[in-house]
C-alpha positions in Angstrom: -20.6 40.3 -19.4 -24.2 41.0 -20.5 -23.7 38.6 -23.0 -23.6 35.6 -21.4 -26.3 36.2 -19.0 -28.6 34.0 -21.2 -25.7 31.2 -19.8 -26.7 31.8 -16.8 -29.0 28.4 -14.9 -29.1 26.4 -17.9 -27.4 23.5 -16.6 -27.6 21.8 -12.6 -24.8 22.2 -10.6 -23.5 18.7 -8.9 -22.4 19.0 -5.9 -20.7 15.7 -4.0 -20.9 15.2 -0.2 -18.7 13.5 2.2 -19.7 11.7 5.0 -17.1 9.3 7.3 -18.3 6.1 8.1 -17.7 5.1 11.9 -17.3 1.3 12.6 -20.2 0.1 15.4 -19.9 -2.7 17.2 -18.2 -5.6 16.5 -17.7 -4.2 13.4 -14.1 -2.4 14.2 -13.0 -5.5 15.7 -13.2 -7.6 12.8 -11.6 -5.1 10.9 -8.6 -5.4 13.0 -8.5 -8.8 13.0 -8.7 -9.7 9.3 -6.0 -6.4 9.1 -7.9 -5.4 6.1 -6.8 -1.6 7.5 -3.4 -2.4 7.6 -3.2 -3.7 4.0 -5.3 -0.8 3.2 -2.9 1.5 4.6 0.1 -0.1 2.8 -1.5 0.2 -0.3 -2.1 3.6 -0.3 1.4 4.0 0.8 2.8 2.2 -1.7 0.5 3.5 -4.6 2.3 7.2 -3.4 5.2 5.6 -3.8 4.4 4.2 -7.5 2.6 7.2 -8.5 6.0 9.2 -8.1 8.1 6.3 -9.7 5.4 6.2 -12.4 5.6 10.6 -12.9 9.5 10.7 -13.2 9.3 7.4 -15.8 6.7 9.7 -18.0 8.8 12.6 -17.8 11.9 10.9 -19.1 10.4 9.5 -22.0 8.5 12.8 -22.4 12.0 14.9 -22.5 13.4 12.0 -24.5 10.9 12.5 -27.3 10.6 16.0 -27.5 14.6 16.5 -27.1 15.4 18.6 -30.3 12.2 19.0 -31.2 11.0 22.5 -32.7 8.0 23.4 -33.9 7.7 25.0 -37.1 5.0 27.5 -38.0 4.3 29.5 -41.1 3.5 33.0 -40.4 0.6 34.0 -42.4 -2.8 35.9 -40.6 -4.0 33.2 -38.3 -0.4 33.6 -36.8 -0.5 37.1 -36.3 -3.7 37.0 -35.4 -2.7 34.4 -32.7 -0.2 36.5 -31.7 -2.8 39.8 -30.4 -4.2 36.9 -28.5 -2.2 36.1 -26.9 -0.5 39.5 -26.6 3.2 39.3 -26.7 5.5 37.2 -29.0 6.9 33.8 -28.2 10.4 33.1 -29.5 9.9 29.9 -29.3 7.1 30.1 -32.2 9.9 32.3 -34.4 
């Protein structure tokens, strides 16, 4: 660990704050009014909904493209030294 303790501070650490912004006034009113919160709310609602439609349309064509697919590698010293890294063999790499 010593050896990265000249790591250590080099860069600033961002840090992001939230704050929740309260309507005064009349302000609350007109929001209600021009239902800008209500077509707010439906969006978000309906981006849920797409995000999920969205996923499960990526994943098919994902699965679809990769279906059958193997990847071959020649075993030769990078490979095996791959292999102590990551420590156990994969049969998938075979």
């Amino acid at each position: 660990m010593s050896k990265f303790k000249e790591f250590i501070g080099l860069y600033p650490l961002s840090k992001t704050l939230r704050f929740e912004l309260i309507p005064k006034g009349k302000t609350l009113g007109n929001f209600k009014t021009s239902g800008i919160l209500e077509r707010d709310e439906h969006r978000a609602d309906s981006y849920k909904k797409m995000k999920d439609i969205i996923d499960n349309y990526h994943r098919f064509i994902i699965d679809k493209s990769l279906k059958g697919f193997k990847l071959e590698i020649e075993k030769n010293d990078k490979y095996d030294s791959l292999e102590d890294v990551i420590g156990k063999k994969n049969d998938a790499w075979s």
